[in-house]
N, C-alpha and C positions, 0 to 999 in steps of 0.2 A: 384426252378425257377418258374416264372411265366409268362402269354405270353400273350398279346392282338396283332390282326394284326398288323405285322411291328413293333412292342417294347417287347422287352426282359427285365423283372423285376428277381430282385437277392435278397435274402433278407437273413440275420444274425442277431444273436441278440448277441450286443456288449457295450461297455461303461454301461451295464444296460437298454438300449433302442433299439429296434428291429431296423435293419437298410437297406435301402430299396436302390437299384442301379441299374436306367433304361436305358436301351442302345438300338441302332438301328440295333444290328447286336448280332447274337446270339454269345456268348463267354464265356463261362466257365470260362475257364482258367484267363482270366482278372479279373472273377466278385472275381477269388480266391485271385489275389496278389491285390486287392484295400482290400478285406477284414482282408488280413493279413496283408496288409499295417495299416489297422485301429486299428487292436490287439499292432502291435508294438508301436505306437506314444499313444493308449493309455495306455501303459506298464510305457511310461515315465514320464508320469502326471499325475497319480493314484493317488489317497491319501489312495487308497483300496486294495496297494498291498506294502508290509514291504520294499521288494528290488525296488522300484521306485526311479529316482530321485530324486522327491519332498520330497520322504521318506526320503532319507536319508539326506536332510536338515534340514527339523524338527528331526529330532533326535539327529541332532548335534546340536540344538537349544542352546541360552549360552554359548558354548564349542569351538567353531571353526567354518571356514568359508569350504563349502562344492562345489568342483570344479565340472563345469558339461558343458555337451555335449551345443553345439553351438544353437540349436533347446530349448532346455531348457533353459539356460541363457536368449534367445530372448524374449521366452514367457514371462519368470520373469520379464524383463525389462519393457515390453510392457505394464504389468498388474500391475506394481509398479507405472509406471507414471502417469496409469490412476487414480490409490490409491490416488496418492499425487494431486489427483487438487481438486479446492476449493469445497466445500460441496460436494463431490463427493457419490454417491451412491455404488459406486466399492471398494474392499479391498479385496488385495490379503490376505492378515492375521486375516481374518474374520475364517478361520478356526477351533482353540480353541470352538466358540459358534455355529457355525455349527455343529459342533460332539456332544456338549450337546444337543442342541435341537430333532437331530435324525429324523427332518422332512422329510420321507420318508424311513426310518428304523427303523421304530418300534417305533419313537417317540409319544406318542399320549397324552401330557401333557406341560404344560408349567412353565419350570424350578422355582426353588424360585430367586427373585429378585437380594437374595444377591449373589447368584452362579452369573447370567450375569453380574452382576457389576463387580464382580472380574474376570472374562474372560476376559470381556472390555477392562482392562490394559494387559492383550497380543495381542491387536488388533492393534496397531501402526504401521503404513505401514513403520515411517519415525525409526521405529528400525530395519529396513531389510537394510544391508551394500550388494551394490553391487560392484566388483570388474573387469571392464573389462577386464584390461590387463591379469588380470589371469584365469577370466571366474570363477568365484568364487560367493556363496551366503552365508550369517550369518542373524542369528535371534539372535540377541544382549541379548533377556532376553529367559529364560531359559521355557518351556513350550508353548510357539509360535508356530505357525503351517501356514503354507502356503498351500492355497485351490485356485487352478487352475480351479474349476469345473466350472464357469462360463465365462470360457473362451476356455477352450480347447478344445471345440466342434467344434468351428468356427473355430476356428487353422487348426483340422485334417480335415476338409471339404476342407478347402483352398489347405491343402497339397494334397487331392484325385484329387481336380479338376486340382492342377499343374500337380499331375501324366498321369492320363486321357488325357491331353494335348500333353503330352510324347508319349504316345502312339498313337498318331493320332488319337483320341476321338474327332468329333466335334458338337457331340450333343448329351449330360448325363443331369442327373440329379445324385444325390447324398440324401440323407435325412437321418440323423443322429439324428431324434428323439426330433424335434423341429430347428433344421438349416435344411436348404437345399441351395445347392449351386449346379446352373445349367452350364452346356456350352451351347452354343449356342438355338437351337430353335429345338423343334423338326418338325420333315418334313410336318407333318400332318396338325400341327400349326404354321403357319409364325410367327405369333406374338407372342410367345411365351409357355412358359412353365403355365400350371394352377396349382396353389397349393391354398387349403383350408385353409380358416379363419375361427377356430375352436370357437364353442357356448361356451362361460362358463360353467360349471358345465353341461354340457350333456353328451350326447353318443358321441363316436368317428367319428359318422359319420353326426352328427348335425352340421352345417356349418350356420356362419353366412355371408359370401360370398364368392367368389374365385379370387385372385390375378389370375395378367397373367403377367408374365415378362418374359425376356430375356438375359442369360448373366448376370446375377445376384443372389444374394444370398439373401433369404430372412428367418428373424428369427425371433420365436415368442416364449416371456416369460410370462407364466402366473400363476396368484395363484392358478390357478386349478387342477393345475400339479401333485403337494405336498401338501398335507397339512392334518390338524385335526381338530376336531370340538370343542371345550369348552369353556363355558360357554357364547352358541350361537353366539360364533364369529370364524370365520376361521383362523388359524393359520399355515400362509403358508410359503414356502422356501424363500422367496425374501425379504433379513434383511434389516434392514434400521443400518450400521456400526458404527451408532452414537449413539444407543440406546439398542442394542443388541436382541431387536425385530423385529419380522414382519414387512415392510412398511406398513405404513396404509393412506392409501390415495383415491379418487377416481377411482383407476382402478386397471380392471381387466388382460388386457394383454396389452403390447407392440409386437407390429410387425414392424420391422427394414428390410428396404430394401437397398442393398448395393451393393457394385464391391464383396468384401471379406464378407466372414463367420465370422472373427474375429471381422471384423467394427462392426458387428451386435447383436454378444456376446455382447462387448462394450457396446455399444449406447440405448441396450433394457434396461441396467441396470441404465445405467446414466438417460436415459429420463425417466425409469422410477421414480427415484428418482426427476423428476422435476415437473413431473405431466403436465398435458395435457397444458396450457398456456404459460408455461415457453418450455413447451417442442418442444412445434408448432412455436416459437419465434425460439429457438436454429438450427431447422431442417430447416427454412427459410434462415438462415444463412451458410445453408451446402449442395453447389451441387449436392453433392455425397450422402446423403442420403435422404429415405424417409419415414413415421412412421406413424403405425396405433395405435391408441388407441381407447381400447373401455372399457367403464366405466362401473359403478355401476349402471349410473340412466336409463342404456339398451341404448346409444351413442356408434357410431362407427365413429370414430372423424380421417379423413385424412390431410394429408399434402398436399400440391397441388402436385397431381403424376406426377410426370416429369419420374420418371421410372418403372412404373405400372401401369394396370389398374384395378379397382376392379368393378365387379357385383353383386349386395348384390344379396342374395335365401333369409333370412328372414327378413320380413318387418317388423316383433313386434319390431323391433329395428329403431332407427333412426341415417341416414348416415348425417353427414354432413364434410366440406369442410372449 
């Protein structure tokens, strides 16, 4: 635990990412059941533990349809329809090519062609059979794989901050290692919660400005994250499902501001697939969210904040609106 006046910080390292939960009142004992609250939900959506779930869908891949818990099914659903829209940058069954690549497990090369091409044809989101009435999943061809990882961070943030709520929590934060999902405001600051807007390729503590909101979830995916270097180009986690490579495009992270964690999984993925014009057009057309992008050419490119506000710290960069 950690402690500045009046805030109590908890920290575990969980999903793979250190994870940090600041409260106004010292408690132990809470910081433990959100933390085992987070071991369990992410027990369910693992693709890095044999008895999961999601495991044992893809294992029945080709063979049968595999019935599951109400919380699983949902996510499935939620992360299937997002697969099935048009150009979509999201795919639940991107899986298969993620495991070859290994970007951030030791992968540090990029596959031969004819390997991701033949992946490719297990990537079909519209070969995943869902079945309500029975709460059921199948992966129609045989070798398919279903990968939650871009989604279920936001999920188990939304589930803390429901529980936190439960317990008459009215001012947290949560931070699961690129989502964070706040209640209310802390006391200190009316206006909200500050979270940092991380420099490409620096230190951890190199900030290109700092959000302040309220009541909101804010998430940020960037190629900085993961990735390797050859043959002087960056090779990072964030696929483009049509090609079985890296997206390559203009930029370097999305920041998604929202009500849910989950929106923000979503929406960092999809807008980043749109790229900063199409993507400033889409987020105009949606109350409920707000999107930072900042590019290649050193742009830190906003949406008009209707629920944030940002401060740039460094000026080598250019903000604009």
């Amino acid at each position: 635990m950690t402690t500045q006046p009046g805030v109590y910080g908890y920290s575990a390292v969980l999903m793979g990412s250190p994870i940090l939960l600041k409260l106004f009142d010292s408690n132990p004992s809470l910081a433990r059941q959100v933390f085992q609250l987070i071991k369990q939900q992410e027990n369910l959506f693992t693709v890095n533990r044999a008895d999961s779930a999601v495991m044992a869908i893809n294992q029945a891949a080709g063979q049968r349809a595999v019935v599951v818990s109400e919380p699983v099914f949902e996510l499935i659903r939620v992360a299937h329809a997002v697969s099935l829209l048009p150009d979509s940058a999201f795919n639940l069954t991107i899986g298969p090519v993620v495991k070859r690549w290994k970007i951030g497990f030791q992968g540090r090369t990029v596959p031969p062609a004819e390997e991701i091409s033949a992946l490719l044809r297990l990537t079909d989101p519209h070969q995943v059979v869902l079945d309500a009435d029975a709460r059921s999943v199948m992966l129609r061809q045989p070798g398919m794989e279903i990968d939650l990882g871009a989604i279920a961070k936001g999920y188990i943030a939304d589930v803390v901050q429901a529980f936190l709520r439960q317990q008459g929590v009215t001012q947290a934060l949560i931070n699961l290692g690129g989502n964070v999902q706040t209640l209310g405001a802390p006391p200190h600051e009316p206006a909200g919660w500050q979270i940092g807007l991380k420099t490409p390729f620096a230190s951890d503590d190199a900030l290109l400005g700092v959000l302040q909101v309220k009541e909101k979830s804010v998430v940020t995916s960037g190629i900085y994250e993961r990735y390797f270097l050859q043959d002087e180009r960056c090779w990072h986690h964030i696929f483009d499902p049509r090609t079985g490579y890296p997206l390559d495009n203009e930029l370097l992270s999305v920041t998604v501001i929202a009500d849910r964690s989950l929106d923000g999984d979503i929406y960092t993925t999809l807008l980043y697939g749109m790229g900063v014009a199409r993507g400033l057009a889409y987020v105009a057309s949606r109350a409920d969210l707000d999107v930072i992008f900042v590019t290649r050419d050193r742009q830190i490119v906003c949406s008009a904040p209707r629920h944030f506000r940002f401060q740039q710290q460094d000026f080598s960069w250019r903000l604009r609106y």
